[in-house]
C-alpha positions as CSV (number, residue, x, y, z in Angstrom):
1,X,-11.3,-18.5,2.9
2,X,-9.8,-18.0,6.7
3,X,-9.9,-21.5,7.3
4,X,-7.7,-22.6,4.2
5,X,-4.9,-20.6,5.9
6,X,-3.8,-24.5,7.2
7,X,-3.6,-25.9,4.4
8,X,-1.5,-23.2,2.5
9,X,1.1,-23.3,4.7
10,X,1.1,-27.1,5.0
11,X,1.4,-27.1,1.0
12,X,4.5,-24.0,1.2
13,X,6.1,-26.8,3.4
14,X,6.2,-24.2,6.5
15,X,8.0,-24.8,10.0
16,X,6.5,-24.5,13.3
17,X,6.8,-22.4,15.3
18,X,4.7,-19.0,13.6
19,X,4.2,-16.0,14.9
20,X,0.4,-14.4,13.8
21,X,0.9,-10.7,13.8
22,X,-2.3,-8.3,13.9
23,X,-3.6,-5.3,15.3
24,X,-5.4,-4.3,18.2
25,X,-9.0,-4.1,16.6
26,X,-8.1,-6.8,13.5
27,X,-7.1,-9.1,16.4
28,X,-10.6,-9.4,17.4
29,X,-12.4,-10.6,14.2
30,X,-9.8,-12.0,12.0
31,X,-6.5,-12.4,14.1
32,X,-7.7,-14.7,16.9
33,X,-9.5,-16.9,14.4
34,X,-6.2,-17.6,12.1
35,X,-4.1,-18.4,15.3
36,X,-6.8,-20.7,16.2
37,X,-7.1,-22.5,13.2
38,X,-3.1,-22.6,13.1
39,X,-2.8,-23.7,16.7
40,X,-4.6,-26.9,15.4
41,X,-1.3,-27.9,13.2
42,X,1.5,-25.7,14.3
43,X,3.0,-24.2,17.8
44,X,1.3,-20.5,17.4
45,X,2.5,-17.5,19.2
46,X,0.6,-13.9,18.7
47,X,1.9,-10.3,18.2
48,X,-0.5,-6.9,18.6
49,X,0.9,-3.9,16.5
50,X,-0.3,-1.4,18.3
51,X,2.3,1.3,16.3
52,X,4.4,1.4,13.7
53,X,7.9,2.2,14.5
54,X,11.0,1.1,14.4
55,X,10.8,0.7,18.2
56,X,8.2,-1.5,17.5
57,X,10.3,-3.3,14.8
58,X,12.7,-4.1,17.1
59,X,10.6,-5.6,19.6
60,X,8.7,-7.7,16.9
61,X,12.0,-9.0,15.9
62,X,13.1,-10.1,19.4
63,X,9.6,-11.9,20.0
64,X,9.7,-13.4,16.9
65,X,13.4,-14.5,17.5
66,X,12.6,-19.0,16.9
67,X,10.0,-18.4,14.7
68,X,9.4,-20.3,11.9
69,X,7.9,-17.9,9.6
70,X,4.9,-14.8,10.4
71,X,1.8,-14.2,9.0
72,X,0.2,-10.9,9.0
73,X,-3.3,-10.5,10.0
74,X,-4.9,-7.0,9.2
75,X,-4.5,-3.7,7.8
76,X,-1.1,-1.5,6.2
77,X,0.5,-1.0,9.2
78,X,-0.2,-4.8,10.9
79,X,1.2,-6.3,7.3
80,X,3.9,-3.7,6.8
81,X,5.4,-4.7,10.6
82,X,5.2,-8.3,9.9
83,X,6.9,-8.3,6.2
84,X,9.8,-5.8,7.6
85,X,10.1,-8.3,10.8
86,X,10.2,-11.4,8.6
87,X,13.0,-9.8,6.0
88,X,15.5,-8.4,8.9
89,X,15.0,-12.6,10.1
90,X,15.2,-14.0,7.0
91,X,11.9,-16.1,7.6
92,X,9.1,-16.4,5.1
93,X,6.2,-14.5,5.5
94,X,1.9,-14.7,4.4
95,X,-0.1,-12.0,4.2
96,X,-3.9,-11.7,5.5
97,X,-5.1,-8.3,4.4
98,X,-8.5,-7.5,6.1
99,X,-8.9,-4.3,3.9
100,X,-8.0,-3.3,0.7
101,X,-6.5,0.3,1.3
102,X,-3.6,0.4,-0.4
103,X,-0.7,-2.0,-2.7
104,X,1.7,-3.0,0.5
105,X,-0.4,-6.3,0.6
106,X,1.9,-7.8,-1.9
107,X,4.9,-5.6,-2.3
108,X,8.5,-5.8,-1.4
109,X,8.5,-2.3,0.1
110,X,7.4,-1.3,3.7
111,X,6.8,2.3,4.7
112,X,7.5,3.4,8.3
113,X,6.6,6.7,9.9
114,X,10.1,8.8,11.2
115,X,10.2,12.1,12.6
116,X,11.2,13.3,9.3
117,X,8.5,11.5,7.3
118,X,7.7,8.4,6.0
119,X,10.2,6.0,4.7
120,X,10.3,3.0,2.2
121,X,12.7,-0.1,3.2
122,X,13.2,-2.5,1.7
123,X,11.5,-5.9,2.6
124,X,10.3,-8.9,0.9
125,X,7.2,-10.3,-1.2
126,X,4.5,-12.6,0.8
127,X,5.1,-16.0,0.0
128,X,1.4,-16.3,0.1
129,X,-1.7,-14.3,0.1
130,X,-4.8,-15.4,1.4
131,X,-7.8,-12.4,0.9
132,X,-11.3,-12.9,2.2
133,X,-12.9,-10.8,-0.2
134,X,-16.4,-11.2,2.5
135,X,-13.8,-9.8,5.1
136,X,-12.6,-7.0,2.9
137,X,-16.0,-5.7,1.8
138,X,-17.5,-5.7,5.2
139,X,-14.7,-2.7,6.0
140,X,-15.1,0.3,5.6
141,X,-16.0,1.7,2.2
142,X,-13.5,4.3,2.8
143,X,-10.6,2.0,2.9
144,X,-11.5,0.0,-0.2
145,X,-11.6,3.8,-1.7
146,X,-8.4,4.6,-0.6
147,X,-7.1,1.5,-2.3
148,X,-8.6,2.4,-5.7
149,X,-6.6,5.8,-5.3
150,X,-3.2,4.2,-4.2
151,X,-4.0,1.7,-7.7
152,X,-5.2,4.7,-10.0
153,X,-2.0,6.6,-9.0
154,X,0.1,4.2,-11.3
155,X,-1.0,5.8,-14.3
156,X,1.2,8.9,-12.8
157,X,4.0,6.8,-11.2
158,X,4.9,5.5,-14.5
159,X,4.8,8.8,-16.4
160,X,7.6,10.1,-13.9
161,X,9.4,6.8,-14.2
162,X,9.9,7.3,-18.2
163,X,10.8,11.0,-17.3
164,X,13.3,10.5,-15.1
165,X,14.5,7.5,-18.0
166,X,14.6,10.5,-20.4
167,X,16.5,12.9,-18.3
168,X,18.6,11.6,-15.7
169,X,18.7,8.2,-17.5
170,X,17.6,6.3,-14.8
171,X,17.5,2.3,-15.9
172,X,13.4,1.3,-16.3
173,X,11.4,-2.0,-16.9
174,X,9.1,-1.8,-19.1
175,X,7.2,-4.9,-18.2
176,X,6.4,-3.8,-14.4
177,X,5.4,-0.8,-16.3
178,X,3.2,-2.5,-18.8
179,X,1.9,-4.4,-15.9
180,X,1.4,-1.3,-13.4
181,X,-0.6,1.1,-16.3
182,X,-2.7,-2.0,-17.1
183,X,-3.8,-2.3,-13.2
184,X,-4.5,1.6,-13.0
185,X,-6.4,1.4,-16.1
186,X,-8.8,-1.5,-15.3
187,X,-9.6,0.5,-11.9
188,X,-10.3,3.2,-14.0
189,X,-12.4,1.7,-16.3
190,X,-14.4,-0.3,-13.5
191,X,-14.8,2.6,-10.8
192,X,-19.1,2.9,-11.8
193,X,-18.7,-0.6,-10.4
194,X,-16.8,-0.4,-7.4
195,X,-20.2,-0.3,-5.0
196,X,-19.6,0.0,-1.1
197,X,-19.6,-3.3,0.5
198,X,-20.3,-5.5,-2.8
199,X,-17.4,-8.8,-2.5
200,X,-17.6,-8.3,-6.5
201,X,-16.1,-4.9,-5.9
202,X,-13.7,-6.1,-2.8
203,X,-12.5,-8.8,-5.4
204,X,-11.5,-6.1,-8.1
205,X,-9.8,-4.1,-5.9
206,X,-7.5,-6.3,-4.1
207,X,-6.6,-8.3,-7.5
208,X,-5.6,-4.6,-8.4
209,X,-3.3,-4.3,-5.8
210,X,-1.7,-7.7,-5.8
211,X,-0.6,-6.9,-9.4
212,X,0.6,-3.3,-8.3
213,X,3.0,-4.7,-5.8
214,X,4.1,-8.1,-8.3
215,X,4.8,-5.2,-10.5
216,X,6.9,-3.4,-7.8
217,X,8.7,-6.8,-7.4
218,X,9.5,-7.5,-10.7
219,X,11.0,-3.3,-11.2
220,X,13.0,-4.2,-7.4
221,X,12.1,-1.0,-6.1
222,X,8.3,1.2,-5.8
223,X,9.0,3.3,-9.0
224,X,6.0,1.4,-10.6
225,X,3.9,2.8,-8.2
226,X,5.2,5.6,-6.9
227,X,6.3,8.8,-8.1
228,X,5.5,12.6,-7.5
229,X,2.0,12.0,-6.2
230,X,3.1,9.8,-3.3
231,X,5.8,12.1,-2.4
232,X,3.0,15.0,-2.3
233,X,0.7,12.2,-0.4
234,X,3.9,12.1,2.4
235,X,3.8,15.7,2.4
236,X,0.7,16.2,3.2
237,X,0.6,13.5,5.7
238,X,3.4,15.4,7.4
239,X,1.3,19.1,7.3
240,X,-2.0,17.7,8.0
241,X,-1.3,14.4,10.3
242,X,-4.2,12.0,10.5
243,X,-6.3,14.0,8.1
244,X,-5.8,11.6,5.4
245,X,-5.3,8.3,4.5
246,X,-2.3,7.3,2.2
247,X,-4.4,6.3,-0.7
248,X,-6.8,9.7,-0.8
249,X,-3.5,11.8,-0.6
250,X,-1.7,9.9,-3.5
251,X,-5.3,10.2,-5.4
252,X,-5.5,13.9,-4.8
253,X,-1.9,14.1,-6.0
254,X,-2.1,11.9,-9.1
255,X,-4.8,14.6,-10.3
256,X,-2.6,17.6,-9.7
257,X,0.5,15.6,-11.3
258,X,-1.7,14.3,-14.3
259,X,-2.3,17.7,-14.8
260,X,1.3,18.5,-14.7
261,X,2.1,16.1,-17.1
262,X,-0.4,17.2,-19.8
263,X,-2.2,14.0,-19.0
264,X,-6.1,13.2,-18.7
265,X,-6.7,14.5,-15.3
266,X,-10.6,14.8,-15.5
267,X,-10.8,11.1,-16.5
268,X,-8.6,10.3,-12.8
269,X,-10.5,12.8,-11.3
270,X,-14.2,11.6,-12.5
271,X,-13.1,7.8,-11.8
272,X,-12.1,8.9,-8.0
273,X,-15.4,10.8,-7.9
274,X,-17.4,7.3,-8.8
275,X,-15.5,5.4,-6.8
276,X,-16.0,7.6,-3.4
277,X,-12.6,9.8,-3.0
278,X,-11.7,12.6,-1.8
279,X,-10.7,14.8,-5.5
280,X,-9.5,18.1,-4.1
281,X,-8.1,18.9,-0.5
282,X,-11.0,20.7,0.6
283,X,-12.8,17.4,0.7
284,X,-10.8,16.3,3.4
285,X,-11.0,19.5,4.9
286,X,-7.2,20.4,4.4
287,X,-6.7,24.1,2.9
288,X,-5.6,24.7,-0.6
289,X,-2.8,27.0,1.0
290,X,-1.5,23.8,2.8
291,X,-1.9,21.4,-0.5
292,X,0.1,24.0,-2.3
293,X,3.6,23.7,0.7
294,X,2.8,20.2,0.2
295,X,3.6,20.4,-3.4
296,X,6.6,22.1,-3.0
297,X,7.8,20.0,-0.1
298,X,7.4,16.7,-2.1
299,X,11.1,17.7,-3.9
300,X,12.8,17.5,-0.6
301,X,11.2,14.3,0.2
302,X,13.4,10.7,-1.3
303,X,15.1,13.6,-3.3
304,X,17.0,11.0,-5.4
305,X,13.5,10.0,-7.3
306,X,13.3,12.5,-10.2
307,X,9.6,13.4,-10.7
308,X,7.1,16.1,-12.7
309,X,7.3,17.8,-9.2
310,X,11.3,18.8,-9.8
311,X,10.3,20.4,-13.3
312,X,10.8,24.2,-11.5
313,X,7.1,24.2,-9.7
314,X,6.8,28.0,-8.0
315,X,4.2,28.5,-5.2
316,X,2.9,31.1,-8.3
């Protein structure tokens, strides 16, 4: 569908000049090929991401200074860039994912790595999405994985969410709710069918996480989709850097936390299973001893989000 990227922008009533953001190995098979089909109606210029910073925020935003509006070409870190870039201008913004690893396709959050951990800013939705599902299942299986995780984990995002309504009062939706517990459940349901490399499966998958981050954007904030297993998925990221992706943390965490909360963790933890994730630490060859700081770390990390993991969890 690469070469309908045109023709959605002509029909959003887009400006010249645009900006196509990718990354250094997404620019090769997907990123030239939309500025080339762009450069045929629009004056195109091209940005590599080749970190994500805010460093590299703020020398996206000065190259991007006339532009009309961005598109993102690529993976978490290429879109995440792009949509931060395209807020802090006020410019409009379409996303190209070329994997399906996790729900910042279509949400209006961003994370960005900081010395202290990762951190959520605000940002706005894509105006459009335009998926190649034959793109998407030609990555690796282990991205499209890792997406199923960061889905799945809903079902333990939203259980916090009512918690935290319960005990500290905190104001919910419970239509971005609805909406995020129906995603996580029809992953869940489907994960025998989510085959490596299928576009049926690449399909499922990124519908999934388009209606994970509408449901973040209807709630105004990632509380849909993100409770105590994310903040354990940061903190393990932090103790075990580049060991894991974000997805296979959160999954991992939205067993231990299902747990927690009393919840059916075998069912999350047979669905990850079919689908190809990691289930415990050890499968990612991170030691139990290190999931366990992790655990006890996540209360320190976006401290004002009340989760299962600030119910007085001991290293016992």
């Amino acid at each position: 569908v690469l070469p309908q990227v045109p023709a959605v922008c002509a029909d959003l009533c887009l400006d010249d000049p645009v900006v196509v953001f990718s990354g250094t190995h997404t620019r090769d098979f997907a990123g030239e090929k939309v500025a080339a089909l762009l450069g045929e109606h629009y004056e195109v210029s091209t940005y590599t991401v080749r970190e994500m910073s805010m460093d590299a925020i703020r020398d996206a935003e000065e190259h991007c200074r006339g532009a009309g509006f961005l598109v993102g070409v690529g993976g978490g870190r290429v879109i995440d860039c792009a949509k931060i870039v395209s807020y802090n201008l006020d410019r409009q913004f379409i996303s190209i994912p070329t994997a399906a690893s996790h729900d910042g396709i279509a949400s209006a959050r961003a994370s960005v790595p900081m010395e202290s951990g990762s951190v959520s800013l605000e940002a706005h939705p894509p105006l459009a999405i335009v998926a190649d599902t034959g793109l998407i299942a030609a990555a690796p299986h282990r991205l499209l994985a890792a997406g199923c995780a960061d889905v799945i984990s809903n079902s333990t995002a939203v259980l916090d969410w009512e918690l935290a309504h319960r005990l500290k009062h905190e104001e919910m939706s419970e239509y971005a709710i609805a909406l995020s517990r129906m995603t996580a459940d029809l992953l869940m349901k489907n994960a025998l069918s989510i085959k490596p490399h299928q576009e049926a499966s690449a399909w499922m998958v990124t519908k999934a996480l388009v209606s994970s981050g509408v449901a973040m954007s209807i709630a105004g904030s990632s509380r849909p989709g993100s409770g105590g297993e994310h903040k354990f998925g940061h903190a393990l990221e932090r103790l075990a850097p580049g060991t894991a992706l974000h997805g296979e943390a959160c999954g991992i965490g939205t067993i231990i936390t299902m747990y927690l909360h009393g919840g059916d963790w075998r069912a999350i933890r047979d669905a990850l299973r079919s689908i190809g994730a990691p289930i415990t630490p050890g499968d990612l060859g991170i030691d139990d001893s290190v999931a366990v700081e992790a655990l006890l770390m996540a209360r320190n990390i976006r401290p004002e989000r009340f989760t299962i993991l600030d119910m007085g969890l001991t290293k016992e």
